[in-house]
Jmol script that loads the backbone (N, CA, C; Angstrom):
load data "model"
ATOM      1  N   UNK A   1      -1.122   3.621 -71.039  1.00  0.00           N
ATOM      2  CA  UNK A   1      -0.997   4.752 -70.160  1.00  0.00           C
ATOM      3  C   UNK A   1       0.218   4.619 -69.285  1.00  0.00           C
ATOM      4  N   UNK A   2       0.056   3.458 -68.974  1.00  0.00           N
ATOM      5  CA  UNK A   2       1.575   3.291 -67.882  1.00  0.00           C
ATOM      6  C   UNK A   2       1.945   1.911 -67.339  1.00  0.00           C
ATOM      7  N   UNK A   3       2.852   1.197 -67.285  1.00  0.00           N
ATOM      8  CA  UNK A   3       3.282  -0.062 -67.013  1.00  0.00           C
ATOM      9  C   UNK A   3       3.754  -0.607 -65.949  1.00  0.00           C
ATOM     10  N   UNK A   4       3.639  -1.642 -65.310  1.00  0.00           N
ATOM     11  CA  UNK A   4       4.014  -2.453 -64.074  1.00  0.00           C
ATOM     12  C   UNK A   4       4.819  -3.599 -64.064  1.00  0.00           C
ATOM     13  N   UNK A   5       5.288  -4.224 -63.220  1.00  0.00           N
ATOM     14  CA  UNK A   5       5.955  -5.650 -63.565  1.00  0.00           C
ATOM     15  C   UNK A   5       5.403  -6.244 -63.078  1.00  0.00           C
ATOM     16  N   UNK A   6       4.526  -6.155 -61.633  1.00  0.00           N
ATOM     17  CA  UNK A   6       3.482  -7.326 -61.745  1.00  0.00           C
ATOM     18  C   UNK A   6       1.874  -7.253 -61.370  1.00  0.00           C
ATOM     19  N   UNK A   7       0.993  -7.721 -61.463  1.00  0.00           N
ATOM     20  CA  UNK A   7      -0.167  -7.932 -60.942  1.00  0.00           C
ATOM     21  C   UNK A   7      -0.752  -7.322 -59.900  1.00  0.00           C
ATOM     22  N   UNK A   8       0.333  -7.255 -58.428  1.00  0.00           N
ATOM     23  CA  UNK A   8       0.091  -6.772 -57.529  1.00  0.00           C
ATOM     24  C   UNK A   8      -0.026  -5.086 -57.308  1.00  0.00           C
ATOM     25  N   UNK A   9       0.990  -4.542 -58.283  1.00  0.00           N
ATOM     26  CA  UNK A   9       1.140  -3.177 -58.563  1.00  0.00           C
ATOM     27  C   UNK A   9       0.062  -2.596 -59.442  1.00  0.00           C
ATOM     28  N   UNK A  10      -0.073  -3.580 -60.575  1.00  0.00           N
ATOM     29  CA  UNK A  10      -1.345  -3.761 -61.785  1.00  0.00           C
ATOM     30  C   UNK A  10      -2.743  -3.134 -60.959  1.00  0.00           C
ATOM     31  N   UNK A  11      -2.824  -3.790 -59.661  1.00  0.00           N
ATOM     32  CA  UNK A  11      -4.180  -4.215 -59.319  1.00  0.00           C
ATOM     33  C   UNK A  11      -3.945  -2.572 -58.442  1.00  0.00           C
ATOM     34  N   UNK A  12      -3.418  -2.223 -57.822  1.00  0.00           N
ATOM     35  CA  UNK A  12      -3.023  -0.986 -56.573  1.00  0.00           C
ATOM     36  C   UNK A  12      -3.781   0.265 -57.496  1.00  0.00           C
ATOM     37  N   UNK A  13      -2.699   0.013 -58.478  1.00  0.00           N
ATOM     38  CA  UNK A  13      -2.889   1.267 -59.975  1.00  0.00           C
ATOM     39  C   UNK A  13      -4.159   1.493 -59.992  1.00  0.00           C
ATOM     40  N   UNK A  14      -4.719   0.276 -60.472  1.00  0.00           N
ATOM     41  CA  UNK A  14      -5.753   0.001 -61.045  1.00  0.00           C
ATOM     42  C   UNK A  14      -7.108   0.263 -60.195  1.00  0.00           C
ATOM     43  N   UNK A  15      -6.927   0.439 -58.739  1.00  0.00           N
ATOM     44  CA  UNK A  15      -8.026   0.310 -57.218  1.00  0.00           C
ATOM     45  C   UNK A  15      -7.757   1.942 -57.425  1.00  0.00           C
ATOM     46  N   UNK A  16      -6.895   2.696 -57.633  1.00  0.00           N
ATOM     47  CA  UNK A  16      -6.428   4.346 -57.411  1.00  0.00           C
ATOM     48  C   UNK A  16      -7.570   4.753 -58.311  1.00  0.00           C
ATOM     49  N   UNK A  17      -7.339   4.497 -59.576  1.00  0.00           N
ATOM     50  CA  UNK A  17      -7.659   5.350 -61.015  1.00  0.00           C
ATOM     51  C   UNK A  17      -9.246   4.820 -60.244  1.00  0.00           C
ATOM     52  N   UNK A  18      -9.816   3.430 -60.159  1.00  0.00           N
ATOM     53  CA  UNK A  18     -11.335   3.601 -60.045  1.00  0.00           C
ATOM     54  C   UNK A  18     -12.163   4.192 -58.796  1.00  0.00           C
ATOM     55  N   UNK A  19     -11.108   4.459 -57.877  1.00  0.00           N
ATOM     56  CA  UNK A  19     -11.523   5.436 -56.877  1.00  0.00           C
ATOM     57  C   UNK A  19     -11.879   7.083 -57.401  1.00  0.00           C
ATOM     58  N   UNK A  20     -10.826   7.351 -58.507  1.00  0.00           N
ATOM     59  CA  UNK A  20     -10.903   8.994 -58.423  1.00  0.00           C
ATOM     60  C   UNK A  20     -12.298   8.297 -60.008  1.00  0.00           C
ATOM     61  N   UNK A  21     -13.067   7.296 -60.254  1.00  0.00           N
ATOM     62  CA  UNK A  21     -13.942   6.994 -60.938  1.00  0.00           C
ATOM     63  C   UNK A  21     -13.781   6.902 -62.200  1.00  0.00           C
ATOM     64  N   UNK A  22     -12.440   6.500 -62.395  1.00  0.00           N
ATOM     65  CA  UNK A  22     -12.426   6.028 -63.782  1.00  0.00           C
ATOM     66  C   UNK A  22     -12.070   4.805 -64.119  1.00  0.00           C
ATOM     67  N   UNK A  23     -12.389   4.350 -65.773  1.00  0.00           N
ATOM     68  CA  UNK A  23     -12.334   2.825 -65.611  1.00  0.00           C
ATOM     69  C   UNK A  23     -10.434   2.402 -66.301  1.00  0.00           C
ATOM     70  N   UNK A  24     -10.888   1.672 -65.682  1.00  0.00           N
ATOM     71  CA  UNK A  24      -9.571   0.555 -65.880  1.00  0.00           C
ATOM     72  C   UNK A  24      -9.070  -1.097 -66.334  1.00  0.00           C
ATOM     73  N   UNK A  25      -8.375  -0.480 -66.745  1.00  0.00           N
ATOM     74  CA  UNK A  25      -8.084  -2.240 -67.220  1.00  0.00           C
ATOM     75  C   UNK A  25      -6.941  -2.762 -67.528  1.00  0.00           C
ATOM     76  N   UNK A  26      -6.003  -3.760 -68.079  1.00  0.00           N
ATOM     77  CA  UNK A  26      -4.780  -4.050 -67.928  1.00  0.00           C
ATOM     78  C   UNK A  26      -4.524  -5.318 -68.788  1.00  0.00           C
ATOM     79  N   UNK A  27      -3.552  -5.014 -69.577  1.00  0.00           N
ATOM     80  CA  UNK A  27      -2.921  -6.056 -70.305  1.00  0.00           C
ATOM     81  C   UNK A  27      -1.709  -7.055 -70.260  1.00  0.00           C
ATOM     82  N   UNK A  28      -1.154  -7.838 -69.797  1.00  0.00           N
ATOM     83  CA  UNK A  28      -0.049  -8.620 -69.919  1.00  0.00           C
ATOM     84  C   UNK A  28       0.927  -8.735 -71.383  1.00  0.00           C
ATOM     85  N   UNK A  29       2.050  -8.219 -71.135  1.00  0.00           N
ATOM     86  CA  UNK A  29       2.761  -8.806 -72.728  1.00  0.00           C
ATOM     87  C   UNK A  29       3.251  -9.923 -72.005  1.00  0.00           C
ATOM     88  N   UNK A  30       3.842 -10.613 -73.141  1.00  0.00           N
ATOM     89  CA  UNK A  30       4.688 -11.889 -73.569  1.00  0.00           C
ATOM     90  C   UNK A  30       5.630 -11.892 -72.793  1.00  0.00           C
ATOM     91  N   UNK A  31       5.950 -13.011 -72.076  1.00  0.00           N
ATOM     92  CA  UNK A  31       6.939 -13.145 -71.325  1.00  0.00           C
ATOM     93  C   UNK A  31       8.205 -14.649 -71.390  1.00  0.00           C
ATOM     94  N   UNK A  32       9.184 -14.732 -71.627  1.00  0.00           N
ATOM     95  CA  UNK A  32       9.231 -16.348 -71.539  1.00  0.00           C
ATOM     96  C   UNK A  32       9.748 -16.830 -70.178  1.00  0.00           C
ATOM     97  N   UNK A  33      10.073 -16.569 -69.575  1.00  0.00           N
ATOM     98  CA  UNK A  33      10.108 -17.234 -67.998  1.00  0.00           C
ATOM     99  C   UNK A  33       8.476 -17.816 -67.956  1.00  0.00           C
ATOM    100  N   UNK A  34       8.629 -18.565 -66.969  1.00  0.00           N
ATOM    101  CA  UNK A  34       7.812 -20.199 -66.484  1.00  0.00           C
ATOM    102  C   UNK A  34       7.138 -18.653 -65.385  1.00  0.00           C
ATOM    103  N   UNK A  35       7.473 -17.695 -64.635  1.00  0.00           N
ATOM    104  CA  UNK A  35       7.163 -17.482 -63.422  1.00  0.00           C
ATOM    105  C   UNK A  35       6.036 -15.976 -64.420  1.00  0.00           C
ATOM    106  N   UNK A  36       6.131 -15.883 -65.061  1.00  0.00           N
ATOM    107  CA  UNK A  36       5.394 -14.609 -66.212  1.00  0.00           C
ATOM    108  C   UNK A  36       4.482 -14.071 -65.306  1.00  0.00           C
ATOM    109  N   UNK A  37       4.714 -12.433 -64.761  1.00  0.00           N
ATOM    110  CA  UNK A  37       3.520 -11.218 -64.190  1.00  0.00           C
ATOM    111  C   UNK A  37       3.717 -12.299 -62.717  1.00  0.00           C
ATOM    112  N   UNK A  38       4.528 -12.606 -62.569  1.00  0.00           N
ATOM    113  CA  UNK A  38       5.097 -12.662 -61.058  1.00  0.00           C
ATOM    114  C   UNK A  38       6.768 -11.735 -60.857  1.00  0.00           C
ATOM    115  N   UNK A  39       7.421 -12.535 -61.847  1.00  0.00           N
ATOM    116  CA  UNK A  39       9.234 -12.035 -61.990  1.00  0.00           C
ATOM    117  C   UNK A  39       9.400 -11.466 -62.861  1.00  0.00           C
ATOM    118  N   UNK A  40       8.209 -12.039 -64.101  1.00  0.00           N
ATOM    119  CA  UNK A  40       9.098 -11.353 -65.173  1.00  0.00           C
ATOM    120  C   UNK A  40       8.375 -10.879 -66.286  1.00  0.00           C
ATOM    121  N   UNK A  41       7.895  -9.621 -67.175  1.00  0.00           N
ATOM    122  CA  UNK A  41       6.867  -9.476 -67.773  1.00  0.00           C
ATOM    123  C   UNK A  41       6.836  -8.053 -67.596  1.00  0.00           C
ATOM    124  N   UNK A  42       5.872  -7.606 -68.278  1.00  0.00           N
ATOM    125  CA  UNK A  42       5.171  -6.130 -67.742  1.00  0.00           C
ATOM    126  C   UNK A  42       3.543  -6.345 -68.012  1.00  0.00           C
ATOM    127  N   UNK A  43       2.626  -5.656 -67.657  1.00  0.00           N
ATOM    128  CA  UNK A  43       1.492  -5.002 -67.051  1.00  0.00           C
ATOM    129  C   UNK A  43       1.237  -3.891 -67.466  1.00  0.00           C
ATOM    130  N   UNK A  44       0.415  -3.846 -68.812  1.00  0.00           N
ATOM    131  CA  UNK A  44       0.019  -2.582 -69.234  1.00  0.00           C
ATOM    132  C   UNK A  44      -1.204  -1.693 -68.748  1.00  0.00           C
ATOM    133  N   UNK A  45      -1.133  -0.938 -68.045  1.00  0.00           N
ATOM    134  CA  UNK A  45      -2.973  -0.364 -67.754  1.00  0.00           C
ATOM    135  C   UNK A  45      -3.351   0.557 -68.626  1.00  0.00           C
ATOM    136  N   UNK A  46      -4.578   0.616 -68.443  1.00  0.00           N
ATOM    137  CA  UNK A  46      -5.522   0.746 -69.880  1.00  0.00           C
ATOM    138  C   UNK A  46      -6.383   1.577 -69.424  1.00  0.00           C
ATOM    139  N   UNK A  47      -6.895   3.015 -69.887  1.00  0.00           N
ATOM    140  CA  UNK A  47      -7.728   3.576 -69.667  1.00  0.00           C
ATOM    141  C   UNK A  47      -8.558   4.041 -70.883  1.00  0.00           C
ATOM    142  N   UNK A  48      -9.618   4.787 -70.809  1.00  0.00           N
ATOM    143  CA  UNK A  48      -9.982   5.487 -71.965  1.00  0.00           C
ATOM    144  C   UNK A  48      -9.721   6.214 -72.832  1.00  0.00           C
ATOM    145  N   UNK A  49      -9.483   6.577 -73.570  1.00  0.00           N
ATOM    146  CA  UNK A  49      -8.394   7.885 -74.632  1.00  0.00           C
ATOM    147  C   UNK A  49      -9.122   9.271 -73.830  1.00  0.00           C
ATOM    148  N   UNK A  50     -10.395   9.082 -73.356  1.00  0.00           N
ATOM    149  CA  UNK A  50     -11.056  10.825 -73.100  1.00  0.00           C
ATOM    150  C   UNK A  50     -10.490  10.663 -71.312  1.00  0.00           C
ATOM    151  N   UNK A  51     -10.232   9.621 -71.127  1.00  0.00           N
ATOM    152  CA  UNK A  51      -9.787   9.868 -69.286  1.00  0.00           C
ATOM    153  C   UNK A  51      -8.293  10.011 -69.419  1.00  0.00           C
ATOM    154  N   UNK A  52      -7.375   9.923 -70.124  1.00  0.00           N
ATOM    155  CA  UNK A  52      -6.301  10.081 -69.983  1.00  0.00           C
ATOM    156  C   UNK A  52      -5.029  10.695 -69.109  1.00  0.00           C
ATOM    157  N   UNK A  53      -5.951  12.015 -69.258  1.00  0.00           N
ATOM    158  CA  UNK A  53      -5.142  13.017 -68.861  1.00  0.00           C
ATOM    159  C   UNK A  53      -5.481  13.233 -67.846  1.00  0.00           C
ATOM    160  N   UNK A  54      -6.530  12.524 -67.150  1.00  0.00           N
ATOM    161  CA  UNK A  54      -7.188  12.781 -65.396  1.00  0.00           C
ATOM    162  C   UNK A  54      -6.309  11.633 -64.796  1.00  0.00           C
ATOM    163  N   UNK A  55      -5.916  10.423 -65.536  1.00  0.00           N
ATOM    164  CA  UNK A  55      -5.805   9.466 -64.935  1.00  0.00           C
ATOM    165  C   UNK A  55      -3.911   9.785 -64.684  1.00  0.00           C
ATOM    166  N   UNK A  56      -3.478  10.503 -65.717  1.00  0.00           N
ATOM    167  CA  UNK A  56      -2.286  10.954 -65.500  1.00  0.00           C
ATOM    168  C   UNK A  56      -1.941  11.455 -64.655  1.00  0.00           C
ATOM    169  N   UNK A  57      -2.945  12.346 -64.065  1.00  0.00           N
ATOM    170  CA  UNK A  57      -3.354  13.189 -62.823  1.00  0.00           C
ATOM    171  C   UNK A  57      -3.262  12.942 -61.469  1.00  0.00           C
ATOM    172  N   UNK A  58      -4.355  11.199 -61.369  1.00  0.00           N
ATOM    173  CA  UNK A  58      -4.219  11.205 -60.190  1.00  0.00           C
ATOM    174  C   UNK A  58      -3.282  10.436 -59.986  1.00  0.00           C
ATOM    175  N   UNK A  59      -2.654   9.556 -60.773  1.00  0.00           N
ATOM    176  CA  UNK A  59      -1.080   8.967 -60.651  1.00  0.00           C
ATOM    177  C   UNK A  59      -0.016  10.004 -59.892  1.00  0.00           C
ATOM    178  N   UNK A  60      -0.119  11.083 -61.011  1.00  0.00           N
ATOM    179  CA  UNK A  60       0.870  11.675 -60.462  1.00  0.00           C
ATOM    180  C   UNK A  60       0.705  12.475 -58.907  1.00  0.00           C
ATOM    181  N   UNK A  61      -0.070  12.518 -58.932  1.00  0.00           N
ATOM    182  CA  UNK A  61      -0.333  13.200 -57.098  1.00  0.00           C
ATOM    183  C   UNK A  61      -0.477  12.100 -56.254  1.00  0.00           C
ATOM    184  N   UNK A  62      -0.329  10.917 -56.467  1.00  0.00           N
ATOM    185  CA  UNK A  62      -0.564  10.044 -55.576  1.00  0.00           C
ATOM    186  C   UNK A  62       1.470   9.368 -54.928  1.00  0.00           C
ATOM    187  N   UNK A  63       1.833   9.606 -54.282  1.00  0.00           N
ATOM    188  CA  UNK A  63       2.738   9.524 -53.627  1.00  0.00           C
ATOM    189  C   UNK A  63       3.378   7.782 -53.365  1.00  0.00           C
ATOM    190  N   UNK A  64       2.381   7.040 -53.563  1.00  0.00           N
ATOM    191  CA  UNK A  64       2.897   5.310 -53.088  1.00  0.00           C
ATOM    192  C   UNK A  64       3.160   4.783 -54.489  1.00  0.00           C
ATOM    193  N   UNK A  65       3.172   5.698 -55.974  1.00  0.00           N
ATOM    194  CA  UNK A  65       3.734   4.378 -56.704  1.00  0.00           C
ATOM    195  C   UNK A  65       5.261   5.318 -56.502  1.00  0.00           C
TER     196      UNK A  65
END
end "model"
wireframe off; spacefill off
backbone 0.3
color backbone group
């Protein structure tokens, strides 16, 4: 659905979407830096295929990312 560089942003995203009550979740890719989903990496979040388009929603009206 949409990507982060670290954890801290991961987790913000992720507190938004289960407020407006939907679920969430989040994947890490591959990174090779030692410091990985601190400096360097991305943060995939994960929703349902049927919440999609709500979760697109409240992203986009939400003003702090």
């Amino acid at each position: 659905m949409t990507s982060v560089t670290n954890r801290f942003e991961a987790d913000m995203v992720c507190d938004l979407l289960r407020t407006a009550g939907l679920e969430c979740g989040m994947t890490r890719t591959a990174s090779d830096s030692a410091f990985a989903g601190v400096l360097a990496g991305q943060i995939t979040i994960l929703v349902h295929p049927s919440d999609l388009e709500a979760a697109r929603e409240v992203l986009a009206a939400d003003d702090s990312r």
